[in-house]
C-alpha positions as CSV (number, residue, x, y, z in Angstrom):
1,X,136.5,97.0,166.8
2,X,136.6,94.2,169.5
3,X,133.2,92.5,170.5
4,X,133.0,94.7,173.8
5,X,133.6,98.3,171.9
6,X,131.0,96.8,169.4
7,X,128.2,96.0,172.3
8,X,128.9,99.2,174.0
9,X,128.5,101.3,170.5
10,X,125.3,99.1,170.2
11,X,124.6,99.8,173.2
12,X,124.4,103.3,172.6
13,X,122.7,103.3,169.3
14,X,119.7,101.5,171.0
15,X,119.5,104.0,174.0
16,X,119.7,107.1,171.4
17,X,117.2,105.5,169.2
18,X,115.2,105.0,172.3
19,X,115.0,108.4,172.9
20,X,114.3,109.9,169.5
21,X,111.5,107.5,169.5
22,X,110.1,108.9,173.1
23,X,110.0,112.1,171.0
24,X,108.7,111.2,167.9
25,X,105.5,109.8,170.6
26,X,105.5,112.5,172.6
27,X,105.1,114.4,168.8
28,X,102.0,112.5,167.7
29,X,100.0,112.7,171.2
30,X,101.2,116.8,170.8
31,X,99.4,116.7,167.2
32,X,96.0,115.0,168.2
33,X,95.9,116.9,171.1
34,X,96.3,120.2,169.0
35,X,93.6,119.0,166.1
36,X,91.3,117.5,169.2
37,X,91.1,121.2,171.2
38,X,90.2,122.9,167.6
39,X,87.5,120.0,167.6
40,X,86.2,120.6,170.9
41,X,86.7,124.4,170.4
42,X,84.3,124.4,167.4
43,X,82.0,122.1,168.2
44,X,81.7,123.4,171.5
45,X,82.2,119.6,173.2
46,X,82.9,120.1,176.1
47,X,83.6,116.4,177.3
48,X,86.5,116.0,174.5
49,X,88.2,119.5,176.0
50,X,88.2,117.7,179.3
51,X,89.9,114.5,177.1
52,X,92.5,117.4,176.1
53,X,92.8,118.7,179.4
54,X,93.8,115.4,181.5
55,X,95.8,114.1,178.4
56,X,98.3,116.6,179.3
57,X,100.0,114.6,182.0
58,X,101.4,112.3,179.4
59,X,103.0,114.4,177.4
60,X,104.5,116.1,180.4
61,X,105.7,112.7,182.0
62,X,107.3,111.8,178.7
63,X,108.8,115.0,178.6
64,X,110.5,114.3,182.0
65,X,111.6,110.8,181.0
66,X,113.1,112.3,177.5
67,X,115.6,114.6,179.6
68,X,116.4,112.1,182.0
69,X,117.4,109.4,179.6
70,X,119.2,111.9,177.6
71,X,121.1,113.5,180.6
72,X,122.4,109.9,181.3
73,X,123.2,109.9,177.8
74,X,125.4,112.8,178.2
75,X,126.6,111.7,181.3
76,X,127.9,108.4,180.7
77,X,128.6,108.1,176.9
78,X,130.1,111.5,175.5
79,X,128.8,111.3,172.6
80,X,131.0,113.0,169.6
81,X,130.0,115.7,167.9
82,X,126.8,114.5,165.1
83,X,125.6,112.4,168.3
84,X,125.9,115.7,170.8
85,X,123.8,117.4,168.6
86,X,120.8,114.7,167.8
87,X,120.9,114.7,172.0
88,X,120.7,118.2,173.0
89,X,118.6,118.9,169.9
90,X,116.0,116.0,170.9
91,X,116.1,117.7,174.6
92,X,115.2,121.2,172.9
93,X,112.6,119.5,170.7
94,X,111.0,117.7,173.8
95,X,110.6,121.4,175.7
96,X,109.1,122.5,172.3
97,X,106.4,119.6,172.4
98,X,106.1,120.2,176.2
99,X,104.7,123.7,175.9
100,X,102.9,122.4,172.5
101,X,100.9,120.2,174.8
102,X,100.2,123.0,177.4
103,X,98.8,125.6,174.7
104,X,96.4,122.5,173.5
105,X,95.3,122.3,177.4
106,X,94.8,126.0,177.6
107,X,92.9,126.1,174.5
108,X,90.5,123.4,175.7
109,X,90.3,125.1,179.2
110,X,89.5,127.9,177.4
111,X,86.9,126.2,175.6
112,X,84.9,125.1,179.0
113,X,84.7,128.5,180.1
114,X,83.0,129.5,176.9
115,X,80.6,127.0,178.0
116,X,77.0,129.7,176.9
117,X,78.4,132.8,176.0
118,X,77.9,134.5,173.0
119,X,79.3,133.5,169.4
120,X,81.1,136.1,167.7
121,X,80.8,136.4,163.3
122,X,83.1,134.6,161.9
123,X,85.9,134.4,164.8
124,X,85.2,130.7,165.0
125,X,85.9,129.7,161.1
126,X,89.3,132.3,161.2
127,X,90.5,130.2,164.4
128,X,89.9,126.9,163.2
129,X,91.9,128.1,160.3
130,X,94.6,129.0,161.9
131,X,94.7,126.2,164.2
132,X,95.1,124.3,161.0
133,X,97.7,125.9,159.8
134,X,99.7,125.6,162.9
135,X,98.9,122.2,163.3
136,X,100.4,121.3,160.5
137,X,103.8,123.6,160.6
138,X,103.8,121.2,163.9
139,X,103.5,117.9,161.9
140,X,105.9,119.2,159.4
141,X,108.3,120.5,161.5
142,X,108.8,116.8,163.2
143,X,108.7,115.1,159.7
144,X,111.5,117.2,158.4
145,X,113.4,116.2,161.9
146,X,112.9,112.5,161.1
147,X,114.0,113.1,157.4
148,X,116.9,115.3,158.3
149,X,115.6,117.8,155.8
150,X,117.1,121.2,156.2
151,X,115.0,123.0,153.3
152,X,111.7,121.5,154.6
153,X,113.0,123.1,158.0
154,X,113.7,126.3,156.6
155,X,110.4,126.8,154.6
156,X,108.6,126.1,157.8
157,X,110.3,129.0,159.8
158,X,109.0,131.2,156.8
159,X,105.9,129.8,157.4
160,X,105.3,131.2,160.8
161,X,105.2,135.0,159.1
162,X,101.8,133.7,157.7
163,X,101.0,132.6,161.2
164,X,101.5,135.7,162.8
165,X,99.6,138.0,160.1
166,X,96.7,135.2,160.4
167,X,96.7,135.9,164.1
168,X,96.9,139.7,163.6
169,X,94.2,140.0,161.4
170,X,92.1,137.5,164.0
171,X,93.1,139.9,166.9
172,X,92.0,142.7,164.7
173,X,88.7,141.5,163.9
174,X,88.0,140.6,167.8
175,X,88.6,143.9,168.7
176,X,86.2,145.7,166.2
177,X,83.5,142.9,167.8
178,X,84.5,144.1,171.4
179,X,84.2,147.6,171.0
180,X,81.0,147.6,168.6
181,X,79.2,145.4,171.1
182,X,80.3,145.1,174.9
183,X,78.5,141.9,175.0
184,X,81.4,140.5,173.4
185,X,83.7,141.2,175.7
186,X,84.2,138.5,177.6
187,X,83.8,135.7,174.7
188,X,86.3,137.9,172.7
189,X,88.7,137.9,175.3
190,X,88.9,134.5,175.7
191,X,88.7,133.3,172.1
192,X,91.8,136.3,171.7
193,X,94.1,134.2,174.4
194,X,92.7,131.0,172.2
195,X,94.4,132.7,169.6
196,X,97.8,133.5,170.7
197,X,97.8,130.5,172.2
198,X,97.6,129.1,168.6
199,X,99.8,131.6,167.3
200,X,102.5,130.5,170.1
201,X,102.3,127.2,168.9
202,X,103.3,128.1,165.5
203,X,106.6,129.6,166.9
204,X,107.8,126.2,168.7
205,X,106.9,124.6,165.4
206,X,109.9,127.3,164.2
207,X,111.7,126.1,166.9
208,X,111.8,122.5,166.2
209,X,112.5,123.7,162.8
210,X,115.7,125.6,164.0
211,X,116.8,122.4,166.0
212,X,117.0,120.0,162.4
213,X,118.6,122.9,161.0
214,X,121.5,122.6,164.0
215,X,121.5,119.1,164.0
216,X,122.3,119.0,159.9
217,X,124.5,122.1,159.4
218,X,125.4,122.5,163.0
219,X,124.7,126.2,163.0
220,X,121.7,127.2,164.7
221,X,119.6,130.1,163.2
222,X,120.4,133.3,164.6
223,X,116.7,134.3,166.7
224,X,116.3,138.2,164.4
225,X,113.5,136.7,162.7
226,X,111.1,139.3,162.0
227,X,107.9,139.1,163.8
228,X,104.7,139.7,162.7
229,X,102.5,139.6,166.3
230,X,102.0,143.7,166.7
231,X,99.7,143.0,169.9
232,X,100.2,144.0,173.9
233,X,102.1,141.1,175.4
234,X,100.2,141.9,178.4
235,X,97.2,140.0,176.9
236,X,98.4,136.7,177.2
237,X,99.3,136.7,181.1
238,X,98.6,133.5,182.5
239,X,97.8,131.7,178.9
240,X,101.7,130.9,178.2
């Protein structure tokens, strides 16, 4: 390989790495965003959902500056096959994160709203433990992208079942509240889009999970996936 092949394969490798590494920021500031919202949620702190809130337009600029570099990529460089796939898959992974980052800003608008009305038994403790969950089916999910680990990837998409029964037993209980006692109507409404915003999380942590799977194997899961969310769709209007 002459010196020019070698600079412009260099070259390359730098602008790739470059990208992946946008990603794997645009990951963590996903992450604290998500475990800040649950804070602000259950602490009621109203000041760090308004940190959440604004902290949004990062993640969305970096998004935007992930598909452009790797557009160029793709434009200028045609990468071969293993290199095609670590692009497009880092392009999917950034949309992932994207929408990540807008569930963490709903949750903490949804949080300023709350601001005095009434607490509901034990809906607080069940979201904060689902927010948990998913938070960290997020952190895997980009740790077994960095390692290249399709097993870790696979045990997370059977990880979002859990999610979804957490969620439906949640949606359950916030139900019963609103029908026992129409004062909890409106605080159970909102902590119920609070939780499918949660719960929607947990399925683009599956789908960063299906993207390592495509980059190592090249097969991407098939979507049949059973799901586990047996609530009206109509619900979450405006939340997603």
């Amino acid at each position: 390989m002459g010196p020019e092949r070698q600079h412009i394969v260099s070259s390359y490798d730098r602008e790739l790495e470059g990208i992946q590494a946008m990603v794997m920021r645009m990951g963590g500031l996903v992450e604290v965003a998500l475990s800040e919202a649950t804070t602000a949620l259950k602490t009621r702190d109203l000041e760090l959902a308004e940190k959440v809130r604004k902290g949004d337009r990062v993640v969305d600029e970096l998004n935007q500056a992930i598909k452009a570099d790797a557009a160029r990529l793709l434009a200028l460089r045609a990468p071969a096959a293993v290199d095609l796939r670590t692009v497009l898959s880092v392009m999917e992974i950034s949309s992932y994160l994207e929408r990540c980052g807008d569930y963490a800003k709903n949750i903490a608008k949804r949080t300023m709203a709350m601001a005095g009305s009434n607490e509901i038994e034990g809906a607080m403790s069940g979201l904060v433990r689902m927010a948990k969950f998913v938070e960290a089916m997020v952190k895997d999910a980009l740790d077994a992208y960095i390692q290249r680990d399709q097993e870790k990837a696979e045990e997370i998409i059977e990880r979002d079942l859990e999610a979804d029964q957490i969620y439906n037993t949640l949606f359950r209980s916030l139900l019963t509240h609103m029908m026992e006692d129409p004062r909890n109507i409106a605080a159970g409404m909102h902590l119920h889009f609070i939780a499918k915003n949660i719960e929607r999380v947990g399925d683009h942590a599956t789908g960063i999970a299906e993207q390592t799977i495509y980059l190592v194997s090249g097969v991407l899961p098939d979507d049949d996936r059973p799901k586990q969310d047996r609530t009206l769709t109509t619900l979450q209007e405006g939340d997603v």
